[in-house]
C-alpha positions as CSV (number, residue, x, y, z in Angstrom):
1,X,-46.0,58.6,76.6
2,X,-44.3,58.5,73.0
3,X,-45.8,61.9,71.8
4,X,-44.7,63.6,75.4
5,X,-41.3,62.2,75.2
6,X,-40.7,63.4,71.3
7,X,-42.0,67.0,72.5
8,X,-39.0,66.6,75.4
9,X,-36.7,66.0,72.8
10,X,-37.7,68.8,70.8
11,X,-36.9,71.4,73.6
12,X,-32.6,70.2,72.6
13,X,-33.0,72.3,69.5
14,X,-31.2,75.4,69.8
15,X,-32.4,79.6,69.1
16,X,-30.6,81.6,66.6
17,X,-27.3,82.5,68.4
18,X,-27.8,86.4,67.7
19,X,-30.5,86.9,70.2
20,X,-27.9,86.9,73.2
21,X,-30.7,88.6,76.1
22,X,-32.7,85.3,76.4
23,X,-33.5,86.2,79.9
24,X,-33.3,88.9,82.5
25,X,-33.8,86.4,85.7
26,X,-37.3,88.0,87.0
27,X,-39.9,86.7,88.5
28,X,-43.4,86.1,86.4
29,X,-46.2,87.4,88.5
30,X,-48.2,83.6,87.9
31,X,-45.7,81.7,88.4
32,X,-46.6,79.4,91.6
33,X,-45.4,81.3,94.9
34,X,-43.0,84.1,92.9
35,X,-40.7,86.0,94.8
36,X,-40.6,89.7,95.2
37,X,-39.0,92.0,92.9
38,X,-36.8,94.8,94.4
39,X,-38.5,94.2,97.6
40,X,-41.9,94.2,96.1
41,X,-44.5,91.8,96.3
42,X,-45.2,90.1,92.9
43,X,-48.5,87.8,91.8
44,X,-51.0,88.9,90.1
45,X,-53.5,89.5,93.1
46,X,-52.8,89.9,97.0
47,X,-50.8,87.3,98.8
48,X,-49.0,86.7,96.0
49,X,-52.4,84.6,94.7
50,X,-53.2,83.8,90.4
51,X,-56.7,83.8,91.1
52,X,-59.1,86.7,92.1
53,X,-60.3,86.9,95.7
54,X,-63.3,85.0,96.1
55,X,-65.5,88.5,96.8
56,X,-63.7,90.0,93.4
57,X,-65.1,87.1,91.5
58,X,-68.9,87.4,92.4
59,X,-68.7,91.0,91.7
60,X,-67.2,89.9,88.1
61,X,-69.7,87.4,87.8
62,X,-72.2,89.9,88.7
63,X,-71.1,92.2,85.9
64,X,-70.7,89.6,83.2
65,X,-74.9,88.7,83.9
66,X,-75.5,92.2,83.1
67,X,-73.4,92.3,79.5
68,X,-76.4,91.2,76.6
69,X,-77.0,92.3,73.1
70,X,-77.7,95.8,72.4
71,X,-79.0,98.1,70.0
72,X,-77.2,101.1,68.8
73,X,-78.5,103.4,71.4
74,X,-77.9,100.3,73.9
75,X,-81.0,99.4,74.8
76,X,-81.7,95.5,75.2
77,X,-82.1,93.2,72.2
78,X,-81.5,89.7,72.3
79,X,-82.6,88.9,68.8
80,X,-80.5,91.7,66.4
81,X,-78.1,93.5,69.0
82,X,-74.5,93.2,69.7
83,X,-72.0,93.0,72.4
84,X,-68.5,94.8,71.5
85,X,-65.5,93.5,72.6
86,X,-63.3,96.6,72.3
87,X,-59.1,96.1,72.1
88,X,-57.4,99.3,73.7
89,X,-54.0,100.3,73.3
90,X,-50.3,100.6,71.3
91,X,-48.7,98.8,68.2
92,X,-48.3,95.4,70.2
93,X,-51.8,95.3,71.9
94,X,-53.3,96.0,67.8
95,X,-51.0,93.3,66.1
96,X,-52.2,90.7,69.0
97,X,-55.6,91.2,68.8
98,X,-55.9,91.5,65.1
99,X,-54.7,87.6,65.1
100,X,-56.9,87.1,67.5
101,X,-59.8,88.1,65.7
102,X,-58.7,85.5,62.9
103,X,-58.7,83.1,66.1
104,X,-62.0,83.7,66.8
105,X,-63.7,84.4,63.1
106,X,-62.4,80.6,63.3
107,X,-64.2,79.5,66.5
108,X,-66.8,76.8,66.4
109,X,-68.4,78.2,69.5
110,X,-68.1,81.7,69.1
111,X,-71.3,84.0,70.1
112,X,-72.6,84.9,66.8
113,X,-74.1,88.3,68.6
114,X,-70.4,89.5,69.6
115,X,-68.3,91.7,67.7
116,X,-64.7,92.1,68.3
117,X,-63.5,95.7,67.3
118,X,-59.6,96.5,67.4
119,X,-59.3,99.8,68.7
120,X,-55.8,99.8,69.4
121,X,-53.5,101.8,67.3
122,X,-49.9,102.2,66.5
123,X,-48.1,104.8,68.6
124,X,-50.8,104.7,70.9
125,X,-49.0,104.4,73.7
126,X,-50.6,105.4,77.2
127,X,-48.4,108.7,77.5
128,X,-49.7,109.7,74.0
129,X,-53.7,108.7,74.7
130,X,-53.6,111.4,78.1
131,X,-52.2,113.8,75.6
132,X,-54.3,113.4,72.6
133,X,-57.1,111.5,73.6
134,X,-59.2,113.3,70.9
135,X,-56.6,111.7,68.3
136,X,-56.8,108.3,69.9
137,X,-60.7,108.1,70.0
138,X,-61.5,110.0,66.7
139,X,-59.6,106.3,65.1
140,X,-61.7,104.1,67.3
141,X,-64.9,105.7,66.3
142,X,-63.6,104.6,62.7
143,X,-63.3,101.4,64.0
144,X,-66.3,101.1,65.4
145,X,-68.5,102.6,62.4
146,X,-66.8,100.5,59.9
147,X,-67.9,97.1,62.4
148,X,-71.5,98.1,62.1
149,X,-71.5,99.3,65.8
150,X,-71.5,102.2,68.2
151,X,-70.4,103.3,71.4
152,X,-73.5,102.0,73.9
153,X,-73.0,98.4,72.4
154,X,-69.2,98.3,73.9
155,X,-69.4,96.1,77.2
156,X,-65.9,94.7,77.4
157,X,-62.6,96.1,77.0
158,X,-59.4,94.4,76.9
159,X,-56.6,96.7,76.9
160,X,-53.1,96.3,77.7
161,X,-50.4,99.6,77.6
162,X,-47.4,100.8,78.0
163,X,-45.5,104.3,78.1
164,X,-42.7,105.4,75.2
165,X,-39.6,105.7,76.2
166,X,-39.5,105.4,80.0
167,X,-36.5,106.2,82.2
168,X,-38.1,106.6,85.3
169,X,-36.7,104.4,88.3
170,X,-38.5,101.9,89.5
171,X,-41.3,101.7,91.4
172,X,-41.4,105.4,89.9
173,X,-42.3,104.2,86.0
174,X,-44.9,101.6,86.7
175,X,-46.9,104.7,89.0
176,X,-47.0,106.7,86.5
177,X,-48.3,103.9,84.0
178,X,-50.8,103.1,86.2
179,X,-52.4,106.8,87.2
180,X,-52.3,106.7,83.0
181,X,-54.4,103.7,82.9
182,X,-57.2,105.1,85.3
183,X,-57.3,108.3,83.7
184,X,-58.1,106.5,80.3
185,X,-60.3,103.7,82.1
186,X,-62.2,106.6,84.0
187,X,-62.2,109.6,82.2
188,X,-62.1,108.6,79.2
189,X,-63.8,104.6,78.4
190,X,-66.3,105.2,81.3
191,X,-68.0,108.9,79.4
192,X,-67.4,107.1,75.9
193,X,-68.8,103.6,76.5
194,X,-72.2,104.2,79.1
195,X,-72.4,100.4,79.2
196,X,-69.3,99.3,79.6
197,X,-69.3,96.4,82.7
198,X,-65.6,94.5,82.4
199,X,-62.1,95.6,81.7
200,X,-59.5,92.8,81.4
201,X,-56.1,94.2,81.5
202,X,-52.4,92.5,80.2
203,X,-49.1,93.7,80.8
204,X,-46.1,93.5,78.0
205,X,-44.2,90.6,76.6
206,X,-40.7,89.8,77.0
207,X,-38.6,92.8,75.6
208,X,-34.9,91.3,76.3
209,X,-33.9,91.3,72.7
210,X,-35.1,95.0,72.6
211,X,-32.6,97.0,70.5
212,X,-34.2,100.3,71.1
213,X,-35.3,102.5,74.3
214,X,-39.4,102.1,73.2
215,X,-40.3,99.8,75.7
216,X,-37.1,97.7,76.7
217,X,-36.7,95.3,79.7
218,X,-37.0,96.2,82.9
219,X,-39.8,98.7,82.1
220,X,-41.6,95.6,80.1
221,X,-41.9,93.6,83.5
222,X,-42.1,96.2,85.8
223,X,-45.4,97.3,83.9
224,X,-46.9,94.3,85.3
225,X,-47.3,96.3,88.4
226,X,-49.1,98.8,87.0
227,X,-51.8,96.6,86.1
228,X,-51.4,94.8,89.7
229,X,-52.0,97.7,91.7
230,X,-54.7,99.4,89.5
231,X,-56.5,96.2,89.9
232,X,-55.5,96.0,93.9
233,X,-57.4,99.6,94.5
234,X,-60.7,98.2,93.2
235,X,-59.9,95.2,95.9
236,X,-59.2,97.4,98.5
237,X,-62.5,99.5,97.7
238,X,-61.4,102.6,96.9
239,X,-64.1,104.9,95.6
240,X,-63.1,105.5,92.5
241,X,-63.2,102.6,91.6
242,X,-66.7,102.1,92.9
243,X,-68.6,99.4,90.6
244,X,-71.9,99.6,92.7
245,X,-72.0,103.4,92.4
246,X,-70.9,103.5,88.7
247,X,-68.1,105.2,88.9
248,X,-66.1,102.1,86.9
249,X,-66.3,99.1,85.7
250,X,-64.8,96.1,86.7
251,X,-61.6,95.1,86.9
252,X,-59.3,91.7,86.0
253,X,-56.0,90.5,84.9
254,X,-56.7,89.4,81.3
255,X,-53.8,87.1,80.0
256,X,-50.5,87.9,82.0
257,X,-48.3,87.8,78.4
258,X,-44.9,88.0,80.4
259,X,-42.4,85.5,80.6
260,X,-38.5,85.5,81.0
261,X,-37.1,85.0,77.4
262,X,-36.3,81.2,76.7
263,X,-36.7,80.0,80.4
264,X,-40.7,78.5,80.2
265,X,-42.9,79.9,82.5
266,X,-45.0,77.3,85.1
267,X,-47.6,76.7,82.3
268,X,-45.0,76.8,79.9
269,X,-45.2,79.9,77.9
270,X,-41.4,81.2,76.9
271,X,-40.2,84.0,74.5
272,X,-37.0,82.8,72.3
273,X,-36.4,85.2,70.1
274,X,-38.3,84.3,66.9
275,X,-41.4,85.4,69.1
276,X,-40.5,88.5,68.1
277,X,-39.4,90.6,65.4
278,X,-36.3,92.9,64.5
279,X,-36.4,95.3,67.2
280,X,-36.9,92.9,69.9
281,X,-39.9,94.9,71.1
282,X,-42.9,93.8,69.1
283,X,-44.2,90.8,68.4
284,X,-43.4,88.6,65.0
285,X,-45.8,86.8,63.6
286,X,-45.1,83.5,65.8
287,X,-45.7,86.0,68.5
288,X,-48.8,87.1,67.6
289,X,-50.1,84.0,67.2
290,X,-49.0,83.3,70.6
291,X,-50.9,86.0,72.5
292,X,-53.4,85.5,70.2
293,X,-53.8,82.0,71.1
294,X,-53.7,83.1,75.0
295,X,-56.5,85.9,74.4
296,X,-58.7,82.8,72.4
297,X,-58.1,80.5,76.1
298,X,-59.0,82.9,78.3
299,X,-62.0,84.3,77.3
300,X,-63.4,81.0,75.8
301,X,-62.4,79.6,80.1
302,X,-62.8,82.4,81.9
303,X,-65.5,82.7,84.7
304,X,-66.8,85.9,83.7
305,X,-66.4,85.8,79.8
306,X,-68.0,82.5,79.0
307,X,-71.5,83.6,79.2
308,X,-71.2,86.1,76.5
309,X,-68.0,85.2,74.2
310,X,-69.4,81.6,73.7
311,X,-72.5,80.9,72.2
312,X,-74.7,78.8,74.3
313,X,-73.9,75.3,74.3
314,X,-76.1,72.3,73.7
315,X,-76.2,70.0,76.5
316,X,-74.6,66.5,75.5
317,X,-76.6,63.4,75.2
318,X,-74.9,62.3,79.0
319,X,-72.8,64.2,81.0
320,X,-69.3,63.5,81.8
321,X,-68.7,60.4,84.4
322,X,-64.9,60.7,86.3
323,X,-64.4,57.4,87.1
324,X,-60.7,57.6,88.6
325,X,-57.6,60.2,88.8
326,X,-54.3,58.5,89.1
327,X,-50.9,59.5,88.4
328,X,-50.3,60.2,84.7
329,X,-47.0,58.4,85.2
330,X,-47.4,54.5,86.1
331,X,-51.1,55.5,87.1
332,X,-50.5,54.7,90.6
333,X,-53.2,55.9,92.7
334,X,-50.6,59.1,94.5
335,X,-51.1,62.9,93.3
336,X,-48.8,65.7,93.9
337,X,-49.1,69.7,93.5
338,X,-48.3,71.0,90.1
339,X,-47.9,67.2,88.7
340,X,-49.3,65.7,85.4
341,X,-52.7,63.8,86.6
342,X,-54.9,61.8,84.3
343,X,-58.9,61.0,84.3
344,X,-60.1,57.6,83.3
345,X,-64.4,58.1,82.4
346,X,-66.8,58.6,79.9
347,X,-67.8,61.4,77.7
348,X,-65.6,63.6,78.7
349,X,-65.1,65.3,75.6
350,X,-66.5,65.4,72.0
351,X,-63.5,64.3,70.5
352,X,-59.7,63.8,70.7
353,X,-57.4,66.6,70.8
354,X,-54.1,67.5,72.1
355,X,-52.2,70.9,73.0
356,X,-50.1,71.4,69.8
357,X,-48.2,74.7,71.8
358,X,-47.1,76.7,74.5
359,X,-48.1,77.5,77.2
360,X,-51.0,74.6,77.9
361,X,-54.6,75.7,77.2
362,X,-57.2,75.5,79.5
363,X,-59.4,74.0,77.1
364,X,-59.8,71.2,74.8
365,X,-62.4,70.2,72.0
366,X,-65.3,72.1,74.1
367,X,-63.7,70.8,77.2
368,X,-61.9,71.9,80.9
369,X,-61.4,70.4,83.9
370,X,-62.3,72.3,87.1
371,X,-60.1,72.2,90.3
372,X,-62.3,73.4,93.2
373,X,-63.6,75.8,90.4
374,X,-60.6,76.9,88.8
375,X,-59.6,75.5,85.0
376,X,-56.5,73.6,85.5
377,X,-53.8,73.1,82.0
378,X,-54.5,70.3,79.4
379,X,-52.4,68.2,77.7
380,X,-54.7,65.5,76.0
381,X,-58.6,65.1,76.2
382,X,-60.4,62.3,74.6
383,X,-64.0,60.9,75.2
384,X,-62.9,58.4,77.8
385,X,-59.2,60.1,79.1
386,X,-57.9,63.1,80.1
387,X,-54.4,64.6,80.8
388,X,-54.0,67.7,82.9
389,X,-51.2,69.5,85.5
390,X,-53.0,69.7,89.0
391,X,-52.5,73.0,90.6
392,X,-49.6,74.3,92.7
393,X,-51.9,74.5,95.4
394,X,-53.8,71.2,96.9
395,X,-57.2,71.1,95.2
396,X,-59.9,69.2,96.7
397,X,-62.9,68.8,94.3
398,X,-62.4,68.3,90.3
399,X,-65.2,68.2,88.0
400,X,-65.2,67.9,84.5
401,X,-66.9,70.2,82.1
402,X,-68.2,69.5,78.6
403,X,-69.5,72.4,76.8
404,X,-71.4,73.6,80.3
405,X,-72.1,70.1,81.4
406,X,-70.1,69.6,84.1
407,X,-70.0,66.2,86.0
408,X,-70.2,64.9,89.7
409,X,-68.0,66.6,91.6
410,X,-64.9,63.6,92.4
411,X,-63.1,64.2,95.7
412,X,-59.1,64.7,95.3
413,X,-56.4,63.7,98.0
414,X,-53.4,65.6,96.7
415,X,-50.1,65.4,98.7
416,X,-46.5,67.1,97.7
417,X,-44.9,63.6,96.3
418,X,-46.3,60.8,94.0
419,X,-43.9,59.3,92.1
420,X,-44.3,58.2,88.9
421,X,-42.4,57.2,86.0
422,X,-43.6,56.8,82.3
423,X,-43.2,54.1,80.1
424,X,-42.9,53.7,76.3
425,X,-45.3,52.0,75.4
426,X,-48.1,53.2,78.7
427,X,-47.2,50.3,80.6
428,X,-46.7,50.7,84.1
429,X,-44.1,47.6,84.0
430,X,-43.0,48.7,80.8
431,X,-39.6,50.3,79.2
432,X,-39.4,53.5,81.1
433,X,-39.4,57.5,78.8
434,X,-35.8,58.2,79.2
435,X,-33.1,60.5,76.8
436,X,-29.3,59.7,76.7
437,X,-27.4,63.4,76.8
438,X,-27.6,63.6,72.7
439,X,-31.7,63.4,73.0
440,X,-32.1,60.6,71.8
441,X,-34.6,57.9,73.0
442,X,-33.0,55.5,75.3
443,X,-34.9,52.0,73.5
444,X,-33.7,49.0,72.2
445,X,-32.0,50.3,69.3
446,X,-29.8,52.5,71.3
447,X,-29.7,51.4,74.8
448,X,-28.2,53.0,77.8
449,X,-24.5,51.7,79.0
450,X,-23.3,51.4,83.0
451,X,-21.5,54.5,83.7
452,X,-23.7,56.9,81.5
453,X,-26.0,59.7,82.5
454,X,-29.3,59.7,80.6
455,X,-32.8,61.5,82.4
456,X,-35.7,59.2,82.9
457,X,-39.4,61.3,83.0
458,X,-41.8,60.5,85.4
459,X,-44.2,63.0,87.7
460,X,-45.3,63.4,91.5
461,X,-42.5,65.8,92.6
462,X,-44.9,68.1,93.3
463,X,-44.5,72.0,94.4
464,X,-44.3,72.8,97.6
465,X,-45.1,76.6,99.3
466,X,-41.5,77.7,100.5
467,X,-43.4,79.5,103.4
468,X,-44.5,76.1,105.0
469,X,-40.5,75.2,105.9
470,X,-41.0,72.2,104.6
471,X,-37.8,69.8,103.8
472,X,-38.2,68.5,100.4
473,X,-37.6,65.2,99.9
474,X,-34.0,63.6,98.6
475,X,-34.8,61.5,95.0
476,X,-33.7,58.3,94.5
477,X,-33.9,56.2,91.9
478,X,-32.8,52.3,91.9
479,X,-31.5,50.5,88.7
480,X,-32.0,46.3,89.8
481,X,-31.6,47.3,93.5
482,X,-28.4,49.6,93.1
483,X,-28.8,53.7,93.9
484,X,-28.2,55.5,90.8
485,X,-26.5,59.0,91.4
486,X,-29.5,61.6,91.2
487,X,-27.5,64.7,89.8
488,X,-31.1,66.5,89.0
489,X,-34.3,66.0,90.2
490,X,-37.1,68.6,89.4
491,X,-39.4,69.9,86.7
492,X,-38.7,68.7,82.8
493,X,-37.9,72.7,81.8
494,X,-41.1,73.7,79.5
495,X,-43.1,70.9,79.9
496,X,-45.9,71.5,82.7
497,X,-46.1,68.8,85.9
498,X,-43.2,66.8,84.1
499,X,-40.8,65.9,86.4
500,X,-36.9,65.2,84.6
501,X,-34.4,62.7,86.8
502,X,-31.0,62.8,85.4
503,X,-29.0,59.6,86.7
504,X,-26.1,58.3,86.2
505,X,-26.3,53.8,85.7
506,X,-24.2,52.2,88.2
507,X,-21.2,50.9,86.7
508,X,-22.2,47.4,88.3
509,X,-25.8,47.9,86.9
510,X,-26.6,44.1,84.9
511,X,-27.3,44.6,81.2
512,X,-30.5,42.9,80.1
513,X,-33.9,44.2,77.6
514,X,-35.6,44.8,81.0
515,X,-33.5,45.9,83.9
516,X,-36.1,47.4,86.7
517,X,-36.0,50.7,87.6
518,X,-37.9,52.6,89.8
519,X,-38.2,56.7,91.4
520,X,-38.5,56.9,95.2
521,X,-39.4,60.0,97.0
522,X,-40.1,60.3,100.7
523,X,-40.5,57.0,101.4
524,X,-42.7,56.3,98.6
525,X,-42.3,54.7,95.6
526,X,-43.3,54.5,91.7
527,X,-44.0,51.6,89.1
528,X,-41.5,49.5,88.3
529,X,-40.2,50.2,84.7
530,X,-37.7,48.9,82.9
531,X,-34.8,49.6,80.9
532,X,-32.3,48.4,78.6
533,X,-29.1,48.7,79.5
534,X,-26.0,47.3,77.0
């Protein structure tokens, strides 16, 4: 619990003071159950859902069996062809997916018959493409010819645009960005590219700290539904948009890049300010990195990508065993929606590794962890444990996944509070993760006092639907059998299924090395820690 409790600490350090937009208070579309925005439904697919409709995905996987190695004139050939993943779009979308082609030139795994080309351009901005497409695709073709490949061999697209300078009102802009997008994705990509099968699309980063009218806030998050209901005709089968009669290919959210300045997303993405550089509109280099590193998860987890952007992988000696999933925090046997989880087996990964940033990958040293076939967010995989944030929704059946080895399928019973509390040392009886108000680690050396307020860390207050009417539960939290004052109770801001408790100790609370503590929710109730109080 040490290393999750330092990373807490970290999140007191303060962003340069200059940057004064550090959010605009809107909704990200993934975030679990997001509100509408100016009366319009948010999420990135119907029903406010972050997962593709269960038909959408078959056709996807459908399309993703038929992308292969090609020759120049795109005819079959496994042994010496090529499969182009083709970038598409402005000055952001070509800084981001040039680091992410250092990403993958560094991937272990990568297909070695898959190219990525970077056909986005600066100034390319959707506006200027329906004007000048000639322009626009005269530099691709560069692009192209200087990777060694042509036209037939590109199969997958990712492309994420915007318009210059829109003033448009709202829902007025994002309509005209998206009847943009399908005249490039079908009158343009669809002649040029005859074997094109998958376009992933992304919507803008934060643009808060824009200083400019390029691409400033709202028009950044309102492009999001652009994407959204581009992606929504294919659902609701409109013929255009036809995969079956090839008339398109088909379509997907890629990465969703937004989220609101420094307030951390659900999976804990966030954009302070050094993100991006002096005209608060494109990306710096840390920003980059940080798209780049989304673009590297998703198509190394994605359903439809892993068959072709991963080489094929070499079954392990035994597959991976799940021999219990318990609370992360005091490994009680409870699990709550959205709440850090933890897997106790055996080969469950190839080695140790950890998530070093934001937001959490989906992957870890070659491997995931399924929930009822949907990669849930890692913290920590090892050979014999895993930690991982269950998902917002229930989840019934996990499985873990090693390369493509995937074990027995281990039933779940998930409920909306477990609680938890972690400890110092990963005792369930031992000193419980707490900060005093400075950040510093409430231990021994500095031990809380009666009368202070400090936050102890545990998990299990899970996330419930606001639709089901359902009364959340009052937190309580006893210090040697007296009621601490909750003042807060809910997730540790930026740190995925954490759940933060600020208390304040009873002024009556004993002083001792060990005084017990423990969380209560809903009649339930988590280890017994202790603390040191002085």
């Amino acid at each position: 619990m040490k290393s999750v409790l330092t990373l807490v600490a970290l999140s007191f350090v303060a962003w340069p003071s200059d940057c004064s937009k550090t959010s605009v208070n809107f909704p990200p579309f993934n975030n679990p159950y997001p509100p509408a925005y100016k009366s319009t439904a948010t999420g990135l697919y119907p029903n406010g859902a972050s997962t593709r409709p269960a038909a959408h995905e078959s056709l996807g996987l459908q399309q993703s069996a038929l992308v292969r190695p090609r020759n120049a004139v795109g005819a079959p050939d496994d042994s010496a062809g090529r499969i182009v993943l083709l970038s598409v779009g402005m000055s952001n979308t070509t800084a981001e997916f040039s680091a992410f082609q250092q990403l993958f030139a560094a991937e272990p795994r990568r297909n070695p018959r898959l190219v990525l080309v970077d056909g986005a351009q600066g100034g390319a901005s959707a506006d200027a493409i329906v004007a000048n497409p000639a322009l626009y695709f005269s530099g691709v073709d560069v692009r192209l010819t200087a990777a060694g490949v042509q036209a037939p061999q590109v199969q997958a697209v990712w492309l994420k645009l915007a318009d210059a300078a829109p003033n448009q009102p709202f829902p007025n802009d994002a309509q005209q960005l998206q009847a943009e997008i399908q005249n490039i994705i079908l009158n343009m990509l669809m002649p040029r590219f005859p074997n094109l099968k998958l376009v992933y699309l992304s919507s803008r980063i934060y643009a808060g700290y824009a200083d400019t009218n390029l691409n400033p806030e709202p028009y950044a998050y309102q492009s999001g539904f652009s994407v959204k209901w581009l992606i929504a005709q294919q659902l609701g089968g409109a013929p255009v948009w036809s995969v079956a009669a090839g008339s398109a290919p088909w379509l997907s959210w890629g990465p969703y890049l937004w989220g609101d300045g420094v307030v951390p997303r659900a999976d804990g993405l966030s954009w302070p300010c050094s993100d991006l550089a002096a005209d608060g509109t494109h990306p710096s280099t840390t920003g980059q990195a940080k798209v780049a590193g989304m673009l590297l998860d998703f198509f190394r987890t994605d359903s439809t990508t892993r068959s072709w952007f991963l080489a094929k992988a070499t079954p392990p000696p035994s597959p991976p065993v799940v021999n219990a999933v318990v609370n992360a925090a005091g490994y009680g046997a409870g699990l709550a929606t959205g709440s850090l989880a933890t897997i106790f087996g055996s080969n469950l990964a190839d080695a140790t590794a950890q998530a070093t940033a934001m937001p959490l990958p989906h992957s870890l040293a070659t491997t995931r962890v399924e929930i009822d076939g949907q990669p849930a967010l890692l913290y920590y995989v090892s050979p014999t444990q895993i930690n991982f944030v269950l998902p917002p929704t229930s989840g019934s059946s996990l499985t873990v996944v090693r390369g493509e080895t995937a074990s027995p399928a281990f039933k779940l019973q998930v409920g909306f509070w477990a609680p938890g509390l972690f400890t110092l040392d990963g005792r369930p009886d031992g000193p419980v993760a707490a900060l005093h108000a400075t950040g510093s680690v409430v231990d021994s050396a500095s031990p809380a006092r009666p009368g202070e307020s400090i936050a102890i860390f545990g998990a299990g207050l899970g996330i419930v639907n606001p639709l089901l009417l359902i009364p959340i539960a009052a937190p309580l939290v006893d210090i040697a059998g007296r009621p601490a004052t909750v003042t807060y109770a809910g997730p540790a801001p930026g740190w995925p299924g954490l759940t933060q408790v600020n208390v304040t100790v009873p002024l009556d609370a004993p002083t001792g090395a060990a005084v017990p503590i423990q969380f209560k929710l809903a009649g339930q109730a988590s280890n017994l820690a202790g603390i040191e109080i002085r």
